[in-house]
mmCIF entry with sequence, helices, sheets and N, C-alpha, C, O atoms, coordinates in Angstrom:
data_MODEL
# 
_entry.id   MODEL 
# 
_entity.id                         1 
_entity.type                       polymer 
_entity.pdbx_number_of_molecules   1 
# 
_entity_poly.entity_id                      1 
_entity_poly.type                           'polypeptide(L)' 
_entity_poly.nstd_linkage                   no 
_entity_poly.nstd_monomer                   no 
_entity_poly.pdbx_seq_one_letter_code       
;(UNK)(UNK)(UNK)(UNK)(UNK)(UNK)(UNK)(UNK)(UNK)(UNK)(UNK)(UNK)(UNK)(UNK)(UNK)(UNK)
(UNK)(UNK)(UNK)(UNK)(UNK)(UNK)(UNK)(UNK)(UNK)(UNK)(UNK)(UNK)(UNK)(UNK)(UNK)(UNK)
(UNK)(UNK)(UNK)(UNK)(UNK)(UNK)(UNK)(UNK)(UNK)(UNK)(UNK)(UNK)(UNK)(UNK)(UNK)(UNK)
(UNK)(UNK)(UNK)(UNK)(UNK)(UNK)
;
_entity_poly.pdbx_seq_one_letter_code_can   XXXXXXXXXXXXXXXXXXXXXXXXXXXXXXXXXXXXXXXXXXXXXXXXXXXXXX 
_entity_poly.pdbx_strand_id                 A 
# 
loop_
_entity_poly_seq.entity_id 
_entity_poly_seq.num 
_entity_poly_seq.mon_id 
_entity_poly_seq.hetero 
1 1  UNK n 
1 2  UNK n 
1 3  UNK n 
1 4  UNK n 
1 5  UNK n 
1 6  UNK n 
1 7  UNK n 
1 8  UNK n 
1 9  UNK n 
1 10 UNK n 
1 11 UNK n 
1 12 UNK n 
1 13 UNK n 
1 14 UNK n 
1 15 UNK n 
1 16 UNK n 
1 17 UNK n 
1 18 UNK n 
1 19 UNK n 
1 20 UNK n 
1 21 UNK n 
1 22 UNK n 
1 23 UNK n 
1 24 UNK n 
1 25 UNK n 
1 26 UNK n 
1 27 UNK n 
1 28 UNK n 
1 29 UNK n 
1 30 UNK n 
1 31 UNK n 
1 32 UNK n 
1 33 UNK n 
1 34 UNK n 
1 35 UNK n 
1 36 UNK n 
1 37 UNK n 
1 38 UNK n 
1 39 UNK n 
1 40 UNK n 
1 41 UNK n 
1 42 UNK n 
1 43 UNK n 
1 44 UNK n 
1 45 UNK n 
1 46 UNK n 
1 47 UNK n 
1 48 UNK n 
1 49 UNK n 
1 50 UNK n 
1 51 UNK n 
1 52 UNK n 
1 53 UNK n 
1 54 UNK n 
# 
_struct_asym.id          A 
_struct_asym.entity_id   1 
# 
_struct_conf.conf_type_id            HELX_P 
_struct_conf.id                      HELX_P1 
_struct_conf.pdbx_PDB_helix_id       AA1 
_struct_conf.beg_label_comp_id       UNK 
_struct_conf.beg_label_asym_id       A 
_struct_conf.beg_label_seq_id        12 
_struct_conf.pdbx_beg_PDB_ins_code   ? 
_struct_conf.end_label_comp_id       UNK 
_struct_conf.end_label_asym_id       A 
_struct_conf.end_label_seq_id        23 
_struct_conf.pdbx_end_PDB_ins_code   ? 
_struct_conf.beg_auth_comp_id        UNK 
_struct_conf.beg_auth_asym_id        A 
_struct_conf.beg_auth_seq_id         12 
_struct_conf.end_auth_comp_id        UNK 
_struct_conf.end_auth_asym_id        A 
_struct_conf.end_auth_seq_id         23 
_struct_conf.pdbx_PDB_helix_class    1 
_struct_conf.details                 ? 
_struct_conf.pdbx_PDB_helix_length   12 
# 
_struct_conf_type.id          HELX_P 
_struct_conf_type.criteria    ? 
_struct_conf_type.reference   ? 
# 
loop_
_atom_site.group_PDB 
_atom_site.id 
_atom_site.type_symbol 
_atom_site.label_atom_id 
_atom_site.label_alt_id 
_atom_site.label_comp_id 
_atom_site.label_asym_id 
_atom_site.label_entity_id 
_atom_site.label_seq_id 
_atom_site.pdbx_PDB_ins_code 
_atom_site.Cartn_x 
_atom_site.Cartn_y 
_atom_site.Cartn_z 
_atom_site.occupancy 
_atom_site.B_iso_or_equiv 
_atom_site.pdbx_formal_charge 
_atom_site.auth_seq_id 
_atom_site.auth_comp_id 
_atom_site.auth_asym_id 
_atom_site.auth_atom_id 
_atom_site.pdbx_PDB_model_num 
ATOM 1   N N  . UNK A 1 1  ? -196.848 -4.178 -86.258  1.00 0.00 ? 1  UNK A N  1 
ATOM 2   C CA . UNK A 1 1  ? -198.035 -3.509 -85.732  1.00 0.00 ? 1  UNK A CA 1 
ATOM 3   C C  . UNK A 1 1  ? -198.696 -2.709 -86.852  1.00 0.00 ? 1  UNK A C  1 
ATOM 4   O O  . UNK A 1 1  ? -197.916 -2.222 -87.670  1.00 0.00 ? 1  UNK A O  1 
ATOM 5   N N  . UNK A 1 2  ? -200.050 -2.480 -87.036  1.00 0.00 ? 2  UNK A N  1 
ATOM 6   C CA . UNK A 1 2  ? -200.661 -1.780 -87.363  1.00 0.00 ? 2  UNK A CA 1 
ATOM 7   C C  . UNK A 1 2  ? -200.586 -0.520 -87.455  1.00 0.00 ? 2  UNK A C  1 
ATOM 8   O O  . UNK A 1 2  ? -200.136 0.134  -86.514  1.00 0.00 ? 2  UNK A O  1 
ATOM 9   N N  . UNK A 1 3  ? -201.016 0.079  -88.624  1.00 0.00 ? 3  UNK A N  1 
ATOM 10  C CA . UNK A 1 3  ? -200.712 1.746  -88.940  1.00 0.00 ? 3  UNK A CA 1 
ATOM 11  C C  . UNK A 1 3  ? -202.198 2.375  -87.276  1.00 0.00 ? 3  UNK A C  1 
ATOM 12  O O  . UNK A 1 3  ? -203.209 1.869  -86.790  1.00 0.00 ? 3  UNK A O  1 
ATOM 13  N N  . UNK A 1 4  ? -201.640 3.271  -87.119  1.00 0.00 ? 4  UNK A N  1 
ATOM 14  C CA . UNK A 1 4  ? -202.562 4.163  -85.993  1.00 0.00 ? 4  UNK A CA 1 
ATOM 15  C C  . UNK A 1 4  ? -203.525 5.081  -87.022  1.00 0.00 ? 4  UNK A C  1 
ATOM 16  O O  . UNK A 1 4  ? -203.523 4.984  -88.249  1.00 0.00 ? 4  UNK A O  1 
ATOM 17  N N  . UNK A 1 5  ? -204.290 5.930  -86.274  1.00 0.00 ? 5  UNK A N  1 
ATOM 18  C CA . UNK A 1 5  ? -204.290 7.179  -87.513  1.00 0.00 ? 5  UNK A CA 1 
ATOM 19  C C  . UNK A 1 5  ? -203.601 8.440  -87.200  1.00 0.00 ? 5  UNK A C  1 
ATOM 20  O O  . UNK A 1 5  ? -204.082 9.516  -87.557  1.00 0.00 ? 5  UNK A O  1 
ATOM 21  N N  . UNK A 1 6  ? -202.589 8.364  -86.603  1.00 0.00 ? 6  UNK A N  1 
ATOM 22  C CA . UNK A 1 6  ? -201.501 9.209  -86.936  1.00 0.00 ? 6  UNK A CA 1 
ATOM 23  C C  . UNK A 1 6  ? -200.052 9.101  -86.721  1.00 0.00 ? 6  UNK A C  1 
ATOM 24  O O  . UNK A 1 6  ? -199.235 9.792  -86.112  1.00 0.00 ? 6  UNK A O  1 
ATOM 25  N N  . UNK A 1 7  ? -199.961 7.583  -87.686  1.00 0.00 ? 7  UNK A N  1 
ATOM 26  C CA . UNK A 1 7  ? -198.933 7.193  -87.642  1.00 0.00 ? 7  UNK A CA 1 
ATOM 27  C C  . UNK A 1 7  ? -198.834 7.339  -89.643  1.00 0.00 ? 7  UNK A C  1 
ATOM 28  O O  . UNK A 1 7  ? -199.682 7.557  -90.508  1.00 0.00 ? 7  UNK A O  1 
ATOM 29  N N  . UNK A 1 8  ? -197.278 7.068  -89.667  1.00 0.00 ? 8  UNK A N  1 
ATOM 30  C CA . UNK A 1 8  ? -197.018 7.059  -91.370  1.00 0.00 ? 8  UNK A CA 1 
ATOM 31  C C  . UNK A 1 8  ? -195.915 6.086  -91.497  1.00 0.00 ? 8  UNK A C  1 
ATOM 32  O O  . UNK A 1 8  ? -194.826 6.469  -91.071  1.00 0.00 ? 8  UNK A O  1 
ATOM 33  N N  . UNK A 1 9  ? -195.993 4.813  -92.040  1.00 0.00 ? 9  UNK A N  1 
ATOM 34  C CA . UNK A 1 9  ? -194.720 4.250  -91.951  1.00 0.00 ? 9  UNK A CA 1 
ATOM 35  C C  . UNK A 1 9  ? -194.451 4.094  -93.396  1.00 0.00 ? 9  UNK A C  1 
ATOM 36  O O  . UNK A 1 9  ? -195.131 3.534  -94.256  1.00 0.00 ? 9  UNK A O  1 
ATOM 37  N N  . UNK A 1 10 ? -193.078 4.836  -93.498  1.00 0.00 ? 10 UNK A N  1 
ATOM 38  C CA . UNK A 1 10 ? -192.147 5.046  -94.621  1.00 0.00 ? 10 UNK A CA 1 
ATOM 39  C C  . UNK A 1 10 ? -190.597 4.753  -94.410  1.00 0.00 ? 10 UNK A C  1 
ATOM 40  O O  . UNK A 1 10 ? -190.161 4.628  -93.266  1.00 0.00 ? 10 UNK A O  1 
ATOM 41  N N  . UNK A 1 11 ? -189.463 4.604  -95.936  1.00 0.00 ? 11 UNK A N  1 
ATOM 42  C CA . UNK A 1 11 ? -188.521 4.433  -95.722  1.00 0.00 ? 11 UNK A CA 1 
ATOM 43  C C  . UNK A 1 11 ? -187.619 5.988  -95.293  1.00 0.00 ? 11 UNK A C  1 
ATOM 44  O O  . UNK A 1 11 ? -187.881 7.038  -95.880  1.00 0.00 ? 11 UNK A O  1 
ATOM 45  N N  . UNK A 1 12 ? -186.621 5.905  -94.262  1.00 0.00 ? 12 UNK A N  1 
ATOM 46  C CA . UNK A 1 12 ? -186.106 6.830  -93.888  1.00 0.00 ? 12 UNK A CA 1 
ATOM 47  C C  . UNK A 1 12 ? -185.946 8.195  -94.636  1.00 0.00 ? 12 UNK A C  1 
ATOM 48  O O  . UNK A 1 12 ? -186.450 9.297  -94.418  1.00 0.00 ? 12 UNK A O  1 
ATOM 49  N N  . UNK A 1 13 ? -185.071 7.750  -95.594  1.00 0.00 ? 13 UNK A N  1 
ATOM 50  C CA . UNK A 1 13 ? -185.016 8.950  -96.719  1.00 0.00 ? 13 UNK A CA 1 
ATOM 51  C C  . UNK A 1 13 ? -186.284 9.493  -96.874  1.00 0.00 ? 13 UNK A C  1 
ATOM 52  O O  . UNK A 1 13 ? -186.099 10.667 -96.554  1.00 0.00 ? 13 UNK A O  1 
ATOM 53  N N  . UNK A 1 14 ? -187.451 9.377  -97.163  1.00 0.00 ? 14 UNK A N  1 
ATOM 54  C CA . UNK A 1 14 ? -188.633 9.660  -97.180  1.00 0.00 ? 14 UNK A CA 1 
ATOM 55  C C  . UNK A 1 14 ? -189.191 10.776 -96.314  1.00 0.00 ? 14 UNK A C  1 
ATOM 56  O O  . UNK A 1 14 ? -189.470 11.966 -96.459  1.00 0.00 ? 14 UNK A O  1 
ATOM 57  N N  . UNK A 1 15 ? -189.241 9.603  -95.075  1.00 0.00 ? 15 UNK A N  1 
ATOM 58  C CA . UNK A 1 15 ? -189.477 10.442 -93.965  1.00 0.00 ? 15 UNK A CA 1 
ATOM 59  C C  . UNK A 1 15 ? -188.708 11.722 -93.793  1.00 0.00 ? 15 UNK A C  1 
ATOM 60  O O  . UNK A 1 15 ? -189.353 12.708 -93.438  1.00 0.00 ? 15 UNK A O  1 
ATOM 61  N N  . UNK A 1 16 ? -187.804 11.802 -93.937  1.00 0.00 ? 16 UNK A N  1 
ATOM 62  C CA . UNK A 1 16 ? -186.652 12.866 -93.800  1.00 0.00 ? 16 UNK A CA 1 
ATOM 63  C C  . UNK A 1 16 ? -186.883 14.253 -94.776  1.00 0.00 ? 16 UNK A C  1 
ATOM 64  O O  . UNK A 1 16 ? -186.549 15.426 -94.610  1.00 0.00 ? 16 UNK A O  1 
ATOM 65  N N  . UNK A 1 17 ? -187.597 13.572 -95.842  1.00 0.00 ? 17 UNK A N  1 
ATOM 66  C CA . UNK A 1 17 ? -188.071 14.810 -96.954  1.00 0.00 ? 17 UNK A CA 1 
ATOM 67  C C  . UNK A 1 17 ? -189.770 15.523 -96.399  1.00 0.00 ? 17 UNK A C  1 
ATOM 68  O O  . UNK A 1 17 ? -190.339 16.609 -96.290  1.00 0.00 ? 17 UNK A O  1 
ATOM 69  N N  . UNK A 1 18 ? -190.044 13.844 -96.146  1.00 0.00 ? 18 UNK A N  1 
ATOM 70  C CA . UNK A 1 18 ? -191.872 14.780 -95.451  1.00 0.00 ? 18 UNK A CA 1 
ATOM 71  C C  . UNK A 1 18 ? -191.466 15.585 -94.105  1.00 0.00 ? 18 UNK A C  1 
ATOM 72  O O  . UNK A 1 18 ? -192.198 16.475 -93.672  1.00 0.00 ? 18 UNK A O  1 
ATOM 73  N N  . UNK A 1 19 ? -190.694 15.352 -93.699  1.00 0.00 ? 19 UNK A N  1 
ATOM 74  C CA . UNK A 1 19 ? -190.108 16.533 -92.017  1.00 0.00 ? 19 UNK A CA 1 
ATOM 75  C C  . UNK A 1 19 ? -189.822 17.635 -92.406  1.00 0.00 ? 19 UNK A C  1 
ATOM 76  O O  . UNK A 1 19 ? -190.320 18.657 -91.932  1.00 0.00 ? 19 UNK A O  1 
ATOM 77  N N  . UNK A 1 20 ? -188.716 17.609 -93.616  1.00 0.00 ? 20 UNK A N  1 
ATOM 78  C CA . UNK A 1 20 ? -188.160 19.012 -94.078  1.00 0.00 ? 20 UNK A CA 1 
ATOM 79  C C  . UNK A 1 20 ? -189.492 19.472 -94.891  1.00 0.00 ? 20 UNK A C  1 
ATOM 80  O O  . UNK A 1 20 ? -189.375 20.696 -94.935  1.00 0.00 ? 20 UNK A O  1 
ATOM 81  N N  . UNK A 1 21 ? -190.303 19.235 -95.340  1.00 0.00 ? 21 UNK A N  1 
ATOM 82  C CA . UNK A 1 21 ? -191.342 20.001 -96.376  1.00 0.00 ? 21 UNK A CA 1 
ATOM 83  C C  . UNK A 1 21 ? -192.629 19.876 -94.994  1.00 0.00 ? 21 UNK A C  1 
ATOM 84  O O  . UNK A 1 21 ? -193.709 20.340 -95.358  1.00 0.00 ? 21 UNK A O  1 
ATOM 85  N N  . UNK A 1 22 ? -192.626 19.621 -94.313  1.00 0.00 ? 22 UNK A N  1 
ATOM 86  C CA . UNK A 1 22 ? -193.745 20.126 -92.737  1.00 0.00 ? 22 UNK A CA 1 
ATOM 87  C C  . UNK A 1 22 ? -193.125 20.915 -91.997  1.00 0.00 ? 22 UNK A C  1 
ATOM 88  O O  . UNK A 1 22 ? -194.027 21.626 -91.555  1.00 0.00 ? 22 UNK A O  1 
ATOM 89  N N  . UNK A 1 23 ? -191.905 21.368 -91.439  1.00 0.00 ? 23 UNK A N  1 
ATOM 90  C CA . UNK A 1 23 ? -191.501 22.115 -91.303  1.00 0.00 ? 23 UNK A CA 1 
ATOM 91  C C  . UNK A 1 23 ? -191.200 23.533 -91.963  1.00 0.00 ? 23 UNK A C  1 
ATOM 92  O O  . UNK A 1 23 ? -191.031 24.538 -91.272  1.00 0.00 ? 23 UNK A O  1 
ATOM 93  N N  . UNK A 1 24 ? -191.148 23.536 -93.291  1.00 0.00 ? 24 UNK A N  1 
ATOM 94  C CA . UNK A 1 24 ? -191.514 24.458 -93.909  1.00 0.00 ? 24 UNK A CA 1 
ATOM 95  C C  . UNK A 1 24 ? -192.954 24.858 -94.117  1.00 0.00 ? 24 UNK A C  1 
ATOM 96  O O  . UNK A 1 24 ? -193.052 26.068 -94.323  1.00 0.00 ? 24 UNK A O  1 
ATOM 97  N N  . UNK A 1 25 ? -193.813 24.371 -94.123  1.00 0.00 ? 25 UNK A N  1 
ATOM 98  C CA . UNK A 1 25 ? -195.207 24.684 -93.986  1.00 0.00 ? 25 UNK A CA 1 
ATOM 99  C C  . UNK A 1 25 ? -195.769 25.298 -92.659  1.00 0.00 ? 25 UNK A C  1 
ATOM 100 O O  . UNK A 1 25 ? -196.901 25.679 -92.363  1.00 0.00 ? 25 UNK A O  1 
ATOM 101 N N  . UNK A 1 26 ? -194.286 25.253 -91.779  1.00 0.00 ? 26 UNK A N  1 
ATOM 102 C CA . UNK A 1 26 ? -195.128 26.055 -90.371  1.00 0.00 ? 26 UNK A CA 1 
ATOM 103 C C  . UNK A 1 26 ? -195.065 24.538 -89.175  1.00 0.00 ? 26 UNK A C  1 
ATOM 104 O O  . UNK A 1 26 ? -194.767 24.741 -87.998  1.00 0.00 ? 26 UNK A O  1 
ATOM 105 N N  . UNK A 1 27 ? -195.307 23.434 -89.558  1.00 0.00 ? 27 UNK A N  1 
ATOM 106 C CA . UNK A 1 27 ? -195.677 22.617 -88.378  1.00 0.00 ? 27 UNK A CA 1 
ATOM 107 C C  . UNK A 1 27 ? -194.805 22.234 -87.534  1.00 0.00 ? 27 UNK A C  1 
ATOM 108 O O  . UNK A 1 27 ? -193.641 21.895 -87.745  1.00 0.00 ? 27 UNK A O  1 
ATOM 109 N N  . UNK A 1 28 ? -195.543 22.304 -86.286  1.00 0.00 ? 28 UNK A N  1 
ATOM 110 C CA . UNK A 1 28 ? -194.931 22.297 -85.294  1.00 0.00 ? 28 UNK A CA 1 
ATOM 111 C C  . UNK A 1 28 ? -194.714 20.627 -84.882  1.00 0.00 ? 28 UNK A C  1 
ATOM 112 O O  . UNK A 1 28 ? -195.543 19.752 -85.133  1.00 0.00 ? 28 UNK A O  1 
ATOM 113 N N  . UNK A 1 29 ? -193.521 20.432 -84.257  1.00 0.00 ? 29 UNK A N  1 
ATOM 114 C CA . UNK A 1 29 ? -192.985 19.386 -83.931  1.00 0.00 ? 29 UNK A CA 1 
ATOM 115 C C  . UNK A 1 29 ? -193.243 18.911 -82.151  1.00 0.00 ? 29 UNK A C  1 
ATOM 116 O O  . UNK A 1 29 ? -192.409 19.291 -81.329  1.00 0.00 ? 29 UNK A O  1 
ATOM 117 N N  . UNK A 1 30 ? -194.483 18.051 -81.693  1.00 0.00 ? 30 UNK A N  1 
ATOM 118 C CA . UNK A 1 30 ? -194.812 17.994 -80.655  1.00 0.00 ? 30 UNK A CA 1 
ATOM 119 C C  . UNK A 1 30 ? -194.174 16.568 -80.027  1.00 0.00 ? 30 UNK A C  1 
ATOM 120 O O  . UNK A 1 30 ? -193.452 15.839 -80.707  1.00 0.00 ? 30 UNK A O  1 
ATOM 121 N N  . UNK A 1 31 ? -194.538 16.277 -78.646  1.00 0.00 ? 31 UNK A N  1 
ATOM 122 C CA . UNK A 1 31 ? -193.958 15.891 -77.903  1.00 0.00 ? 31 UNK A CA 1 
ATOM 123 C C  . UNK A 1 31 ? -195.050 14.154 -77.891  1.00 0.00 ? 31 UNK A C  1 
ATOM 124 O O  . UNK A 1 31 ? -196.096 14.066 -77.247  1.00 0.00 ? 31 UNK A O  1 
ATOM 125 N N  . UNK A 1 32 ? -194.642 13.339 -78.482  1.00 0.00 ? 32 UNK A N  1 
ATOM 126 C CA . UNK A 1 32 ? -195.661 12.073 -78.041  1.00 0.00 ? 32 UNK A CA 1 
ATOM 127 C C  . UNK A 1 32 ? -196.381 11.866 -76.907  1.00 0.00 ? 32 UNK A C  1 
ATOM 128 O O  . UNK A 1 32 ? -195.881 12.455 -75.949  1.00 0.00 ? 32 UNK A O  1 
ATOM 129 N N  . UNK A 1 33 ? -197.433 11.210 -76.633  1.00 0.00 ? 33 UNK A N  1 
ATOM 130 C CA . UNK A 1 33 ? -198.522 11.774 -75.560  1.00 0.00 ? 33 UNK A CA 1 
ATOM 131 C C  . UNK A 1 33 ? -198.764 9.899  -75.151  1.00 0.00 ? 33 UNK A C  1 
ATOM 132 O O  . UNK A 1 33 ? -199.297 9.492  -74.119  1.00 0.00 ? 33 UNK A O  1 
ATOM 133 N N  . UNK A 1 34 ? -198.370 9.275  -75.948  1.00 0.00 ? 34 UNK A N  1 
ATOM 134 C CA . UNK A 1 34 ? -198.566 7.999  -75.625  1.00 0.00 ? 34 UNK A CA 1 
ATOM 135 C C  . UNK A 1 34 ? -199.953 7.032  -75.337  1.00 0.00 ? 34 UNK A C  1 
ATOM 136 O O  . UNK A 1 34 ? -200.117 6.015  -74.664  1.00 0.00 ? 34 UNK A O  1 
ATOM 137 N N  . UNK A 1 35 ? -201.143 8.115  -76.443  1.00 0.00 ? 35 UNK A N  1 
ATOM 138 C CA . UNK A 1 35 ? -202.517 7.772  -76.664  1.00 0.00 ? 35 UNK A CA 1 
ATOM 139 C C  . UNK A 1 35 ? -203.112 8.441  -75.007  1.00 0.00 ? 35 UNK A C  1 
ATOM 140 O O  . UNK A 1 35 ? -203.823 7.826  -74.213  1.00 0.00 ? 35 UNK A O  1 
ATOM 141 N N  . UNK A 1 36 ? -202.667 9.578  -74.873  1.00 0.00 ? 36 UNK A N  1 
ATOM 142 C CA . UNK A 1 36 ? -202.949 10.217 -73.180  1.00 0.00 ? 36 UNK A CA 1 
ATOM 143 C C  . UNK A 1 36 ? -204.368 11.164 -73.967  1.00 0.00 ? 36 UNK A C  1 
ATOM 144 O O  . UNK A 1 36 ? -204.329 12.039 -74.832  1.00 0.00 ? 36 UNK A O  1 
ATOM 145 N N  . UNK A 1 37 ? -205.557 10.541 -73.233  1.00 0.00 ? 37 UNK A N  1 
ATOM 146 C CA . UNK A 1 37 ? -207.068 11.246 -73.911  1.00 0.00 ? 37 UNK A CA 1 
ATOM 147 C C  . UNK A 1 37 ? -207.828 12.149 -72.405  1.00 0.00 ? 37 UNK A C  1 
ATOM 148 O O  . UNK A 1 37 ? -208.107 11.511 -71.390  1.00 0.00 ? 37 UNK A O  1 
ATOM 149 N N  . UNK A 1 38 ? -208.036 13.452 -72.494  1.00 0.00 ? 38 UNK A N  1 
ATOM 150 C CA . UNK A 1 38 ? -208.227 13.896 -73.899  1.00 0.00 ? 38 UNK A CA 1 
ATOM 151 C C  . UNK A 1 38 ? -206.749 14.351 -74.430  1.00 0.00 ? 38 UNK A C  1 
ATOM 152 O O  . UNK A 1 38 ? -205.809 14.763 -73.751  1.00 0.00 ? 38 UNK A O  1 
ATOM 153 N N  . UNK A 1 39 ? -206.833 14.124 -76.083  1.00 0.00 ? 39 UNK A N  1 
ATOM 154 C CA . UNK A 1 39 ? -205.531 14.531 -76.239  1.00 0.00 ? 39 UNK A CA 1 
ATOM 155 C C  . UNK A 1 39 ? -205.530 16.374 -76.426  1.00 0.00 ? 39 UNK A C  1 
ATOM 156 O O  . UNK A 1 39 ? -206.390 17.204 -76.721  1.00 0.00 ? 39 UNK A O  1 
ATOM 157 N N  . UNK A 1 40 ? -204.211 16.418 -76.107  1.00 0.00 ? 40 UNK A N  1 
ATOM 158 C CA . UNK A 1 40 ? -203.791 18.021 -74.954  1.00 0.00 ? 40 UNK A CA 1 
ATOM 159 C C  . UNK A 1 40 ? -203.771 19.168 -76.577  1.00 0.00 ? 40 UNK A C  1 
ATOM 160 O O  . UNK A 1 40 ? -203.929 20.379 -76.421  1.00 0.00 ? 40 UNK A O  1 
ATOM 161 N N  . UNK A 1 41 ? -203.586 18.638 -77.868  1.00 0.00 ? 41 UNK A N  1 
ATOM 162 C CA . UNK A 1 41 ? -203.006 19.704 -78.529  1.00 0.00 ? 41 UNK A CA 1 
ATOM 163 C C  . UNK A 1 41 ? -204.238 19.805 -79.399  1.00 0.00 ? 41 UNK A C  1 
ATOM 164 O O  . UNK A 1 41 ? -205.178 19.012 -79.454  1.00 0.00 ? 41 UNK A O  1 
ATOM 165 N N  . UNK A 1 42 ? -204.021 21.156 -80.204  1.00 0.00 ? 42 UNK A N  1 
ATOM 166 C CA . UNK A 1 42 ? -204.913 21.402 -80.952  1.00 0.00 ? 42 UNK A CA 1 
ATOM 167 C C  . UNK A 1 42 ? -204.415 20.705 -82.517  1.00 0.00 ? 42 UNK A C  1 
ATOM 168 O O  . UNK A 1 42 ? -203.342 21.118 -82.959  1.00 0.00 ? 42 UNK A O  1 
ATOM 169 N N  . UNK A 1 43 ? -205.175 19.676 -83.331  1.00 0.00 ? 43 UNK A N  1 
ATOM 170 C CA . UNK A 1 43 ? -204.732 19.635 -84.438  1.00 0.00 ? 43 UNK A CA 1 
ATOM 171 C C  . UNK A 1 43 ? -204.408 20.979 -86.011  1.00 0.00 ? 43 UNK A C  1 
ATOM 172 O O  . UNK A 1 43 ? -205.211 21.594 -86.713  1.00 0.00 ? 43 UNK A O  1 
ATOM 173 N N  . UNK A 1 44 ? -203.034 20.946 -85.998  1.00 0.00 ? 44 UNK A N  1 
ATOM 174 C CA . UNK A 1 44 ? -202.411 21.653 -87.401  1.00 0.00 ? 44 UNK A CA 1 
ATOM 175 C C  . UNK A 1 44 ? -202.746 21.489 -88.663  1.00 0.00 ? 44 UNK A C  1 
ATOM 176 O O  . UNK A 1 44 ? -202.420 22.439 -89.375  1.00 0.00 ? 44 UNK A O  1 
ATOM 177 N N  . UNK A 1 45 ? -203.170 20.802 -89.081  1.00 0.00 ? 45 UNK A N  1 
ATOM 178 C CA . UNK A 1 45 ? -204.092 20.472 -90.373  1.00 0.00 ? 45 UNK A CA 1 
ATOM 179 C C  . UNK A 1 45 ? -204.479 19.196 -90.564  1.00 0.00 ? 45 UNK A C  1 
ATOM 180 O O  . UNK A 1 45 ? -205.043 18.476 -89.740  1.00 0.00 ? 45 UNK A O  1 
ATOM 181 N N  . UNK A 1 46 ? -204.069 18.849 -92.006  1.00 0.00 ? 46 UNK A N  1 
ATOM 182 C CA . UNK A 1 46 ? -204.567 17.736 -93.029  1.00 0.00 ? 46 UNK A CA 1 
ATOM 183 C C  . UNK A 1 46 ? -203.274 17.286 -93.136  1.00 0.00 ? 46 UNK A C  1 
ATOM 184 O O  . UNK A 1 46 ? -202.436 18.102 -92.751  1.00 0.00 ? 46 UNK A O  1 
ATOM 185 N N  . UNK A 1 47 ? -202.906 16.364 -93.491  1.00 0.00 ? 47 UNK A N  1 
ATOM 186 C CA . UNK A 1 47 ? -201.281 15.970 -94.039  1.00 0.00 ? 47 UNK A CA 1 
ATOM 187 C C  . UNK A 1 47 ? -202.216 14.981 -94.927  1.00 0.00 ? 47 UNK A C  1 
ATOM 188 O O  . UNK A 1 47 ? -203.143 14.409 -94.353  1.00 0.00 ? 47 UNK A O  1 
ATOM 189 N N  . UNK A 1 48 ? -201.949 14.719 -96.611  1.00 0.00 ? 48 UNK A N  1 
ATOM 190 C CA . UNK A 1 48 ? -202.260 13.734 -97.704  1.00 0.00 ? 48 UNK A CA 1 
ATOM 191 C C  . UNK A 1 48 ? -201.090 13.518 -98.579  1.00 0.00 ? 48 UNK A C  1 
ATOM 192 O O  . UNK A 1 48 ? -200.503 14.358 -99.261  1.00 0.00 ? 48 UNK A O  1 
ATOM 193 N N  . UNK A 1 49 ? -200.819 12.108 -98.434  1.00 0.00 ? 49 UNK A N  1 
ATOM 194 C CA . UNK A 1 49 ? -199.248 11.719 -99.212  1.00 0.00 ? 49 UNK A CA 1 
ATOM 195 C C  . UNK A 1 49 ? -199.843 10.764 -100.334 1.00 0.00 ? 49 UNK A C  1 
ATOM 196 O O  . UNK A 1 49 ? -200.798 10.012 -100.144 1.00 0.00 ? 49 UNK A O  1 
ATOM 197 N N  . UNK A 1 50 ? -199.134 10.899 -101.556 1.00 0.00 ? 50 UNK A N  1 
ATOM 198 C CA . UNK A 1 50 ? -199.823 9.923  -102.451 1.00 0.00 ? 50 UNK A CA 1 
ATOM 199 C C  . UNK A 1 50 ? -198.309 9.495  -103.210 1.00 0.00 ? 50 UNK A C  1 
ATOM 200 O O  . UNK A 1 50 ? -197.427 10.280 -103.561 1.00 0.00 ? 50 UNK A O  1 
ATOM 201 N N  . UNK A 1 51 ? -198.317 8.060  -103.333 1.00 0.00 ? 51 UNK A N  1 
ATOM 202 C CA . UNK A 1 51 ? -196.950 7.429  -103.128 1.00 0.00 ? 51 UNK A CA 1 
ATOM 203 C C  . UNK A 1 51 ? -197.373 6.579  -104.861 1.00 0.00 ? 51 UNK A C  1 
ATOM 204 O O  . UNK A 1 51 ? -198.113 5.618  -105.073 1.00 0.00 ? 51 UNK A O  1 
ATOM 205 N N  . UNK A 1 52 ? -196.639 7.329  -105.740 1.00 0.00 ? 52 UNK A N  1 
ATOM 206 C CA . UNK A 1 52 ? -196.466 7.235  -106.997 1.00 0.00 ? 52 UNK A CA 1 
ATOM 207 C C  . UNK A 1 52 ? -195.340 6.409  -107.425 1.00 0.00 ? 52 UNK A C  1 
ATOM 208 O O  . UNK A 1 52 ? -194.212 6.650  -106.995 1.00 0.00 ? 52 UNK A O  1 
ATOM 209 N N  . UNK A 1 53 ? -195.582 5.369  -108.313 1.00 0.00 ? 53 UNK A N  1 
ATOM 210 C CA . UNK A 1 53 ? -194.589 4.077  -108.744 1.00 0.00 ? 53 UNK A CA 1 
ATOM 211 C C  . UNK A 1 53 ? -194.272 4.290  -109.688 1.00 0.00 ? 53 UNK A C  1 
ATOM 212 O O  . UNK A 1 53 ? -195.125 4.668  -110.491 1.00 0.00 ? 53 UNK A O  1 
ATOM 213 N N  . UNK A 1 54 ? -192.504 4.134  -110.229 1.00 0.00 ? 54 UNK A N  1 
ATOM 214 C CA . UNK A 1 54 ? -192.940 4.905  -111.628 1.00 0.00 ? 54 UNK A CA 1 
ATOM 215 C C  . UNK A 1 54 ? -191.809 3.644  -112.060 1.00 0.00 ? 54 UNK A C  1 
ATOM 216 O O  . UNK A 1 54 ? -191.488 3.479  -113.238 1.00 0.00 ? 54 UNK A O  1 
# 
């Protein structure tokens, strides 16, 4: 399937480092809504990942 726009598909380890460094920034960890409009929460910011090959 196709990326959403607020979806991120990465390898685990990854993911596991962008959770621990959003959680330290304050963000809150919400409950999936299952595309339920209008959607209920207020958006927390910007999130920008830039995936460097070395």
């Amino acid at each position: 399937m196709p990326n959403s726009d607020g979806c991120i598909h990465v390898h685990p380890d990854d993911l596991k480092t962008i959770d621990q460094i959003l959680k330290k920034l304050g963000v809150i960890e919400r409950q999936n809504t299952f595309g339920k409009l209008p959607y209920p929460y207020k958006p927390q910011g910007l999130l920008s990942i830039e995936e460097i090959f070395l």
